[in-house]
TIRO-860329 format. One line per 5 residues: their letters; for each residue x, y, z of N, C-alpha, C. Coordinates in Angstrom, 3 decimals. Atoms other than C-alpha are relative to their C-alpha. Example, Ala and Ser with C-alpha at 12.3 -4.5 7.8 and 13.67 -1.06 7.14 Angstrom:
2
AS	0.890/-1.190/0.000/12.300/-4.500/7.800/0.900/1.200/0.000; -0.820/-1.190/-0.060/13.670/-1.060/7.140/-0.770/1.090/0.730
// end
This chain:
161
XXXXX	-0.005/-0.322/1.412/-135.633/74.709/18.612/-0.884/1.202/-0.284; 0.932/-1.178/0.340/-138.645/77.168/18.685/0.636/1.247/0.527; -0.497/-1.118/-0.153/-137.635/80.518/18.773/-1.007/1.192/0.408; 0.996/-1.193/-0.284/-141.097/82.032/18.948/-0.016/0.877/1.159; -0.018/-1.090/-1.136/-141.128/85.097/21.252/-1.688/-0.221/0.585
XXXXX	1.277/0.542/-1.283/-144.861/83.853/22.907/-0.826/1.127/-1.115; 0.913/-1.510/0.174/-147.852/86.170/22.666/0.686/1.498/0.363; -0.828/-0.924/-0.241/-147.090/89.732/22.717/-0.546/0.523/0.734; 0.604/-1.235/-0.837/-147.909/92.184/25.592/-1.403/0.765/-0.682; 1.546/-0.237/0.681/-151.676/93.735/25.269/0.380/1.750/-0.652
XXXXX	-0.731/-1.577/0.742/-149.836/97.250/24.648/0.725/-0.114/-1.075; -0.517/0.150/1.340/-147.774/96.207/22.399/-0.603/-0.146/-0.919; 1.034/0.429/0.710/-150.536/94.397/20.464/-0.606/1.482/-0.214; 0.614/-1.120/0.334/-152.450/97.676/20.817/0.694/0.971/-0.295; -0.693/-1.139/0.850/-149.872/100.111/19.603/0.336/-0.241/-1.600
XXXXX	-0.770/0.464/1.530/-148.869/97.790/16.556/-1.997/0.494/-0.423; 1.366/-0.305/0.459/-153.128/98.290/15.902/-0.575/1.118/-0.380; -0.068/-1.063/-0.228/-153.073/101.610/16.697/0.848/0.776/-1.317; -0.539/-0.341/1.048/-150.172/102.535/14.099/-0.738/-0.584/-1.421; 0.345/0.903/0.920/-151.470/99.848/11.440/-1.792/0.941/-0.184
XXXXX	1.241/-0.847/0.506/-155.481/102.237/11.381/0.644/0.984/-0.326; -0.157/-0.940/0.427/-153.726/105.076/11.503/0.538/0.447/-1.322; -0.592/0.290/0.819/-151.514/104.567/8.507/-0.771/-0.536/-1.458; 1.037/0.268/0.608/-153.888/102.566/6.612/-1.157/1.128/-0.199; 1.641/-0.243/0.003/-157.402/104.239/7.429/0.052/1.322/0.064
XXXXX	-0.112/-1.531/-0.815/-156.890/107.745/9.436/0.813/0.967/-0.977; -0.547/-1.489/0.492/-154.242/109.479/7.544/-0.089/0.275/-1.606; -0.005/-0.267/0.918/-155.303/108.942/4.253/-1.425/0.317/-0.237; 1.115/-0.629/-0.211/-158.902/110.024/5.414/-0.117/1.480/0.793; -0.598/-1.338/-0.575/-157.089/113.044/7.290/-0.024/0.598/-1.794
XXXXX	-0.528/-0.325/1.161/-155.864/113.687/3.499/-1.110/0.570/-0.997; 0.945/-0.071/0.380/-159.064/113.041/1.714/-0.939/1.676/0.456; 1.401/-0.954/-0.518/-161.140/115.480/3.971/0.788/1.383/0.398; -0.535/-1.085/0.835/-158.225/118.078/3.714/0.080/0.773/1.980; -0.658/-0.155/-1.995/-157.263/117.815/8.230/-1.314/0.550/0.257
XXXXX	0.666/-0.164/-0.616/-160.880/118.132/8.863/-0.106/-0.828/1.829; -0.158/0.427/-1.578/-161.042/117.985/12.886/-0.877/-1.177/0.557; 0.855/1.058/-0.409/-163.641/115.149/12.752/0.876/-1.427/-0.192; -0.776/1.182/0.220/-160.805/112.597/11.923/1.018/0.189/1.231; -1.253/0.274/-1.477/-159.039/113.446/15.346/-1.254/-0.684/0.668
XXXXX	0.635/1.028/-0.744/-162.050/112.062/16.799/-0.110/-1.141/-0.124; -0.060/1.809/0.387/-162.204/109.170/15.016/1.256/-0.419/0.224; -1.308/0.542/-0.756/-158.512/108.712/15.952/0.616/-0.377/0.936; 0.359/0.478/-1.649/-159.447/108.668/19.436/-0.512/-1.143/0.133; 1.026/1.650/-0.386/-162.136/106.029/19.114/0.699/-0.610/-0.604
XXXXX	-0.978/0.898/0.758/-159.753/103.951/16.831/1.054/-0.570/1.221; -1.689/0.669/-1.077/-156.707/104.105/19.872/-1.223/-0.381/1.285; 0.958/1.145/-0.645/-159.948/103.159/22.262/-0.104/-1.564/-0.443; -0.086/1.295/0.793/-160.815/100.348/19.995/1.154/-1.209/0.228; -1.500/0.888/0.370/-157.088/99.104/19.447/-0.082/-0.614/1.677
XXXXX	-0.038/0.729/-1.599/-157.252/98.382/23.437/-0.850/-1.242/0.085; 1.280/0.576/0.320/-160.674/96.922/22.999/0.379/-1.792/-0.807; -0.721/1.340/0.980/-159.213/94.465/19.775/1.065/-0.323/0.672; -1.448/0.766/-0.826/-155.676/93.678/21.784/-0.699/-0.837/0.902; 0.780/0.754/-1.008/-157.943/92.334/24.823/-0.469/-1.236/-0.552
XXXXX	1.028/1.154/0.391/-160.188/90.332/22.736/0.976/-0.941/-0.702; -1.060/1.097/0.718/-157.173/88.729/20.488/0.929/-0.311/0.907; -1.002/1.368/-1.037/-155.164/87.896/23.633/-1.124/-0.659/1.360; 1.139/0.426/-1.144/-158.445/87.150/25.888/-0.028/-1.509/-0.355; 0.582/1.301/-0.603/-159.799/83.547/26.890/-0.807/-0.484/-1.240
XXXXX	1.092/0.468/0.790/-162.331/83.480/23.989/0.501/-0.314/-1.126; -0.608/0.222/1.582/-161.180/81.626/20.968/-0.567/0.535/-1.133; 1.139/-0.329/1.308/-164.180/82.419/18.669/0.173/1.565/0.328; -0.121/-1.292/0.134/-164.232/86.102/19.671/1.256/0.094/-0.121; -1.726/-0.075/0.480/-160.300/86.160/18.906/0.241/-0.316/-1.233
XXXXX	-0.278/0.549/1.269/-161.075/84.548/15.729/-0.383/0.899/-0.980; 0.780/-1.040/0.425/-163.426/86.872/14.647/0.485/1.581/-0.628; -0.935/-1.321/-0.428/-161.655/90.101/15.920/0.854/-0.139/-1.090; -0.901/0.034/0.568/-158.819/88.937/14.153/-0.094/0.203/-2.020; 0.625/0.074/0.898/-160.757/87.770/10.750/-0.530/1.921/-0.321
XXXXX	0.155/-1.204/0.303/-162.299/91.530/10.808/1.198/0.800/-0.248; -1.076/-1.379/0.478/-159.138/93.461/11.314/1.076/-0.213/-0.864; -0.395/0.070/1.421/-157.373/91.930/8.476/-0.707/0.065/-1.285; 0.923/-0.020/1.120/-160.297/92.366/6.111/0.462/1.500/0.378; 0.002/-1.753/-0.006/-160.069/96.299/7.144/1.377/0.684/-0.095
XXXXX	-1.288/-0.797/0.072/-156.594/97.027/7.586/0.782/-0.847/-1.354; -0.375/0.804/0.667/-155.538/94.524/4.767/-0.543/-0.216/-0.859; 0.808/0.417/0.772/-157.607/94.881/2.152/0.470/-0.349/-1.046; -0.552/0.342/1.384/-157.540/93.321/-1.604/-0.525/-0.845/-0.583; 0.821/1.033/0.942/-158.760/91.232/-4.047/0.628/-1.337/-0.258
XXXXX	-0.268/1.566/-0.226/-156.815/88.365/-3.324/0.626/-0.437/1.257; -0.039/0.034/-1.244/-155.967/86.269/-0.573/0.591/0.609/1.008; -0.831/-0.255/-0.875/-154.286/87.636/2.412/1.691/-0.976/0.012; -0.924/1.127/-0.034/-150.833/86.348/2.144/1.400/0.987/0.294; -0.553/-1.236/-0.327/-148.477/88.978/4.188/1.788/-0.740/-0.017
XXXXX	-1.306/0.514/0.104/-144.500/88.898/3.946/0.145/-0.847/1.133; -0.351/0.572/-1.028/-142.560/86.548/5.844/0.294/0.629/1.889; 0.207/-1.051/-1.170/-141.422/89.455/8.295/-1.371/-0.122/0.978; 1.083/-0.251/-0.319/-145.047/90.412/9.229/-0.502/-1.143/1.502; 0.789/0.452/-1.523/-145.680/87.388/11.771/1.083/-0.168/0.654
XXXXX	-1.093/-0.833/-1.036/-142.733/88.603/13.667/-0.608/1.051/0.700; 0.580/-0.442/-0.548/-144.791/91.027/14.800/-1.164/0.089/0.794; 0.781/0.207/-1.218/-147.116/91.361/17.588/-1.408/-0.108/-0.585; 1.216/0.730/0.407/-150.281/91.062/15.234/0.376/-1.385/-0.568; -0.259/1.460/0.781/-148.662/88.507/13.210/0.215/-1.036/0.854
XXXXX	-0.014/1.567/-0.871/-147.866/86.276/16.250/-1.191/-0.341/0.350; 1.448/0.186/-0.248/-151.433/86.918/17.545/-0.606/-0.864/-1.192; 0.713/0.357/1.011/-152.611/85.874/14.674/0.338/-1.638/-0.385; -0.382/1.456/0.357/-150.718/82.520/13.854/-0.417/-0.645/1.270; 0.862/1.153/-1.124/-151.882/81.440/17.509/-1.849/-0.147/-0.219
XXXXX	1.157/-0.531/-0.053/-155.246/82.519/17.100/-0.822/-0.981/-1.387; 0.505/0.103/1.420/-156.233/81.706/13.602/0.690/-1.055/-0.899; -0.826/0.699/1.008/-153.012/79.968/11.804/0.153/1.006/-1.056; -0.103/-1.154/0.390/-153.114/81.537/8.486/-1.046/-0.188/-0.468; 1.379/-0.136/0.399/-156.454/83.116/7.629/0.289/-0.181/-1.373
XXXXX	0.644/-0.348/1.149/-156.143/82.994/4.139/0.898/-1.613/-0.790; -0.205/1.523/0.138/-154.839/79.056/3.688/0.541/-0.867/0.604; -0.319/1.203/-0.991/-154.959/75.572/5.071/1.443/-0.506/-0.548; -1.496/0.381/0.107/-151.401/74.865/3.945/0.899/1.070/-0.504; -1.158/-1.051/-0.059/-148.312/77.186/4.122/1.079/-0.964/-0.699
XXXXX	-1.240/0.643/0.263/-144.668/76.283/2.491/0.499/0.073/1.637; -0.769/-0.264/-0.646/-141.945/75.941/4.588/0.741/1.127/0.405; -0.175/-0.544/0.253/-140.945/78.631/4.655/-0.919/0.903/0.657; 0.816/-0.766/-0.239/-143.989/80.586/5.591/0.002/-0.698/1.306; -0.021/0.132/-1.431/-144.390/78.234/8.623/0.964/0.113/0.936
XXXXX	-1.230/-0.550/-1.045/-140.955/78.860/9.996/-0.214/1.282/0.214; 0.025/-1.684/-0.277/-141.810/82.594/9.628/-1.148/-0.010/0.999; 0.583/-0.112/-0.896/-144.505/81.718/11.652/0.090/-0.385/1.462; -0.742/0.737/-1.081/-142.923/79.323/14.280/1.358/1.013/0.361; -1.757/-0.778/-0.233/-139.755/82.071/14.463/0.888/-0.886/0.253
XXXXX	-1.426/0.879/0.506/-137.487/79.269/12.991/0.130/-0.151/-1.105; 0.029/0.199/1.556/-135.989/77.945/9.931/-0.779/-0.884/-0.580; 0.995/0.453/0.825/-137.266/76.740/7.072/0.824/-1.739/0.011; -0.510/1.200/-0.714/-134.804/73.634/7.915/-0.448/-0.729/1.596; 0.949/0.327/-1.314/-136.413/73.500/11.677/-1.015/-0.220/-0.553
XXXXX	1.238/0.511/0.465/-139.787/72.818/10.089/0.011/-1.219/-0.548; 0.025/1.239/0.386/-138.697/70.102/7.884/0.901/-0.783/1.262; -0.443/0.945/-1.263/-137.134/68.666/11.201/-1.343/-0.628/0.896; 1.017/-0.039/-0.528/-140.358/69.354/12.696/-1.067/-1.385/-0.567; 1.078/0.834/1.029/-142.439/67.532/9.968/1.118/-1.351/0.359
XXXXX	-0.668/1.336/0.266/-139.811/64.651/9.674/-0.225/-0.891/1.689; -0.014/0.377/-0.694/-140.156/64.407/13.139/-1.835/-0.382/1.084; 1.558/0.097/-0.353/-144.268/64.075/13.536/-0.375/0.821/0.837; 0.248/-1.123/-1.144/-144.176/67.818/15.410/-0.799/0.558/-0.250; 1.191/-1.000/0.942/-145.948/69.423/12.506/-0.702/-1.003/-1.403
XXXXX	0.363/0.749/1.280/-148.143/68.103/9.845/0.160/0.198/-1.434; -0.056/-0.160/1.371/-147.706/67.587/6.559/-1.288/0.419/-0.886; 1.369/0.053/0.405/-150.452/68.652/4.119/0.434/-0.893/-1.634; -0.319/0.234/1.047/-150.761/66.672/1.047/0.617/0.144/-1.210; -0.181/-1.428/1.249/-150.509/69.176/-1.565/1.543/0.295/0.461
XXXXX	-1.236/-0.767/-0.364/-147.334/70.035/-0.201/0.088/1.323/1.333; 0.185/-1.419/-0.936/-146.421/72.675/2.847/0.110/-0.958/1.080; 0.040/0.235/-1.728/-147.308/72.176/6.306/-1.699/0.471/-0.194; 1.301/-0.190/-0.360/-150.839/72.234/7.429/0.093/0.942/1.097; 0.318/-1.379/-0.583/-151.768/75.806/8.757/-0.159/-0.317/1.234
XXXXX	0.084/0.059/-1.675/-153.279/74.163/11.868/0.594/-0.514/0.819; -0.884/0.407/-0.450/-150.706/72.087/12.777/0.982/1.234/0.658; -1.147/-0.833/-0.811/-148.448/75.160/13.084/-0.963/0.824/1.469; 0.956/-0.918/-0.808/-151.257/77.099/15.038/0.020/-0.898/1.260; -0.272/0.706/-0.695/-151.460/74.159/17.432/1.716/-0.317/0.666
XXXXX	-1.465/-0.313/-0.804/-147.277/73.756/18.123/-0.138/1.233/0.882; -0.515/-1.094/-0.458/-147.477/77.487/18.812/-0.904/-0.163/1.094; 0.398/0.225/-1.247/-150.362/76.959/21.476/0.048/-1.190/0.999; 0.249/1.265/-0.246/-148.767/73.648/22.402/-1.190/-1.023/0.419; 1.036/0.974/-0.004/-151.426/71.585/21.771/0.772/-1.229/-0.763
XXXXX	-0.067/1.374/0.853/-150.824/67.569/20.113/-0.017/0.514/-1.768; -0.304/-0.310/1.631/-150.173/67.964/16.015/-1.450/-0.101/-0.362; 0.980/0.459/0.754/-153.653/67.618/14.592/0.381/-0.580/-1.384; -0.759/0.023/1.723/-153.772/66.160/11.010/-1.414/-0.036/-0.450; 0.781/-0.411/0.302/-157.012/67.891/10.267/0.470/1.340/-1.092
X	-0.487/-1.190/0.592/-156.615/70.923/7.604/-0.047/0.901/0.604
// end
């Protein structure tokens, strides 16, 4: 039933990181400072970095993966309310990192809907899931964030938030 494509390659991870500063951070600080040549350096240490952050969000260390992750959606993602990115988004190689890693940083219960976008299934596979004690329910309604985070690193369902 799961469809998820796994973790993604550490290049991949680091090119989606790589585009995602530049876009964000770099070219509208290229803009600002009017193509001063001190923003190609920082564009260097940024595609260093992105290697640096890919390692650490597919490395061994949960807490430094949590972290990593927690920072580079505060910086590349900024805003005054929660983080709450289209469905698309964890189709991609941060967004899968991220639902293993974290779940979703910015709440303990998702719809249906949001956790199939995270599981890469439907929003009918989830309520199969749930009906079937794969994923947890959260009170309030949804799916409990860590439940999905757990399927995706097959671990046991928790029914913790």
């Amino acid at each position: 039933m799961d469809t998820d494509a796994g973790p993604p390659a550490h290049g991949e991870l680091a090119g989606q990181l790589r585009a995602i500063a530049a876009a964000r951070l770099l070219d509208p600080l290229e803009i600002l400072l009017e193509g001063d040549a001190s923003v190609e350096r920082v564009r260097k240490r940024v595609a260093a970095y992105a290697d640096a952050w890919a390692a650490t969000l597919l490395g061994p260390d949960d807490r430094a993966a949590v972290f990593a992750a927690v920072r580079l959606i505060a910086a590349l993602y900024p805003g005054d309310t929660a983080f709450d990115p289209p469905a698309q988004w964890w189709a991609t190689p941060l967004g899968r990192t991220v639902a293993r890693r974290v779940g979703h940083p910015g709440a303990v219960r998702v719809s249906y809907a949001v956790a199939g976008a995270m599981l890469g299934i439907t929003r009918q596979g989830v309520h199969d899931l749930v009906r079937r004690g794969k994923l947890a329910p959260h009170p309030d309604g949804g799916v409990r964030t860590g439940s999905v985070r757990d399927r995706l690193n097959g671990r046991p369902v928790g029914m913790d938030p």
